[in-house]
C-alpha positions in Angstrom: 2.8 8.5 28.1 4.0 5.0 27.5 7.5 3.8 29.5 10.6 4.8 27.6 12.3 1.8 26.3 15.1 1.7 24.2 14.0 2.8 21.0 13.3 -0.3 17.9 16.5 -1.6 16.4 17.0 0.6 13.0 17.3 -2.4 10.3 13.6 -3.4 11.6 10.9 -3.5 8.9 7.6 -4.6 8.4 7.9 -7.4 6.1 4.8 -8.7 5.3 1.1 -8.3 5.8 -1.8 -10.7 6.2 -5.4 -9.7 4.4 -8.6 -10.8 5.4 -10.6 -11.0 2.3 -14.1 -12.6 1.1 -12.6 -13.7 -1.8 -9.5 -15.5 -3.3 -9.7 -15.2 -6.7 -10.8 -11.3 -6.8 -8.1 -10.4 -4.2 -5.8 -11.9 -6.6 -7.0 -10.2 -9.9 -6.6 -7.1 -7.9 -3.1 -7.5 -6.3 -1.6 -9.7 -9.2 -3.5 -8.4 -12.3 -4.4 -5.3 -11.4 -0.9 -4.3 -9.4 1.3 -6.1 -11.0 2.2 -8.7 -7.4 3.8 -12.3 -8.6 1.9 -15.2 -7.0 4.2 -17.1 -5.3 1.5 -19.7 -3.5 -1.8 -21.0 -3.0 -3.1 -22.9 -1.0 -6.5 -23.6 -3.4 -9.7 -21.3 -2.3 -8.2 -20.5 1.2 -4.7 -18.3 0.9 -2.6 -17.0 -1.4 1.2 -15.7 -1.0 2.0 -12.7 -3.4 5.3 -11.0 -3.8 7.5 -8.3 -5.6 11.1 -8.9 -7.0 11.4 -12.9 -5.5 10.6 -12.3 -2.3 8.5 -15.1 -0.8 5.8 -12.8 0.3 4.2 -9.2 1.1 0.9 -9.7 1.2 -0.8 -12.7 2.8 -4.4 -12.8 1.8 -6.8 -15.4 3.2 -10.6 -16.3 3.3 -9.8 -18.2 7.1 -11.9 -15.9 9.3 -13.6 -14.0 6.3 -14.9 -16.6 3.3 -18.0 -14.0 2.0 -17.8 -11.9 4.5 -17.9 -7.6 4.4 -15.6 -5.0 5.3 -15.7 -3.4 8.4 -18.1 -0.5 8.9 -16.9 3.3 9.7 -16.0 4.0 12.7 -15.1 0.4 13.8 -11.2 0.0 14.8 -8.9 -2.2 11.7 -6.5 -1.7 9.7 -6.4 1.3 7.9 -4.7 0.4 5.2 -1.6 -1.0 3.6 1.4 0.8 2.6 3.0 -0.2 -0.6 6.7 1.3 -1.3 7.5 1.8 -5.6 11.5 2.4 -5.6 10.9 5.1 -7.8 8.5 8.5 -9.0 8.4 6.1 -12.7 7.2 2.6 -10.8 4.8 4.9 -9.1 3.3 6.3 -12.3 3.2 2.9 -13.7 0.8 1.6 -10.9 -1.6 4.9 -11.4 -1.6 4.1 -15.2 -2.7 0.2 -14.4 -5.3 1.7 -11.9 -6.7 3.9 -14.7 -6.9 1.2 -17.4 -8.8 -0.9 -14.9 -10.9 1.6 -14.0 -10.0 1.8 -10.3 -11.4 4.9 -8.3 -8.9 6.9 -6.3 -9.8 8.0 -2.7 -7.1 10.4 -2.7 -3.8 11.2 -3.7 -1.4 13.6 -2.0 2.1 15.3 -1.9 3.6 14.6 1.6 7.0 16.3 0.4 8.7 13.3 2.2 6.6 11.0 -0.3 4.2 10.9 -3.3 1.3 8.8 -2.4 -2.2 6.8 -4.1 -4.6 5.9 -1.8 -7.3 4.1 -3.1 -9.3 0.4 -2.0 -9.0 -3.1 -2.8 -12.1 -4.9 -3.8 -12.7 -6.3 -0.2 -12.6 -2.2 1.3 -9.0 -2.8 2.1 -7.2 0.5 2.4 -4.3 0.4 -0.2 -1.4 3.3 -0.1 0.8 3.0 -3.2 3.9 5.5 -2.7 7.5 6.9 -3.4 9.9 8.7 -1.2 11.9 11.3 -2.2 15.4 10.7 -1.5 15.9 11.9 2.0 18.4 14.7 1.3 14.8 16.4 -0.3 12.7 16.1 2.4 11.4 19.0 3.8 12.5 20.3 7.1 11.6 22.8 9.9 14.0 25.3 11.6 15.0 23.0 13.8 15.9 20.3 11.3 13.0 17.9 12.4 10.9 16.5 9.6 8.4 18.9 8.0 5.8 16.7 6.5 2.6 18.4 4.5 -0.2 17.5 2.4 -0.8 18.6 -0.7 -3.0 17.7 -4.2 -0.4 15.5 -6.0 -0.6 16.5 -9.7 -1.6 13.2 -11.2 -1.4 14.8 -14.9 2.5 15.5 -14.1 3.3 12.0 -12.5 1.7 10.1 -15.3 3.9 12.6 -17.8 7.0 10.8 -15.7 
């Protein structure tokens, strides 16, 4: 068991993630057109800097280390994949409605009763997570009143009727 520190302040966050990808321009049609992301800079063929709501960036991606290269195979350590918060069930069923009209597979998608949750790839094999949580006064909990996550099939046809 690792040493007992004192735990990670609470207002700490992850506030923004780097990709490795292959290529600029298709990582961008994804994140931007596809999902919706506002560009915020480029730095020509190399990186790109793409935000929600004015931020001045969530997602890194760059061809540095990667320019043509492959994902990762099985079984190799990496990231596995990228969480993406939606504020609300409706922002959430917006983003599956832009995955269907570009034809983007889902790998999964799941009912957490903490959160509601898409997990699918980005053109480079990227694991993506696109998600909501339930306020936390919903969340389900055990006897004890520790967290009670589960899985369960998320009814697609009922968050696209949101």
């Amino acid at each position: 068991m690792p040493a007992q520190n004192p735990p990670i302040a609470a207002g700490a966050r992850i506030g923004h993630v780097h990709l490795k990808v292959a290529d600029l321009q298709r990582a961008l049609d994804f994140y931007v057109g596809v999902l919706g992301f506002q560009l915020t800079q480029q730095y020509g063929a190399q990186a790109a800097f793409v935000s929600a709501g004015g931020y001045h960036h969530h997602l890194g991606l760059n061809t540095w280390e990667s320019l043509g290269g492959s994902p990762p195979p099985p079984g190799h350590t990496g990231l596995y994949h990228t969480a993406i918060l939606y504020p609300t069930r409706a922002t959430l069923a917006d983003a599956l409605r832009r995955l269907i009209a570009a034809e983007i597979p889902l790998d999964g998608a799941s009912d957490h009763g903490v959160s509601e949750a898409l997990y699918l790839r980005d053109p480079d094999g990227n694991g993506v997570e696109l998600y909501w949580d339930r306020p936390e006064a919903q969340w389900p909990r055990d006897a004890q009143g520790g967290l009670a996550m589960t899985t369960a099939r998320l009814d697609l046809n009922n968050l696209l009727a949101e």
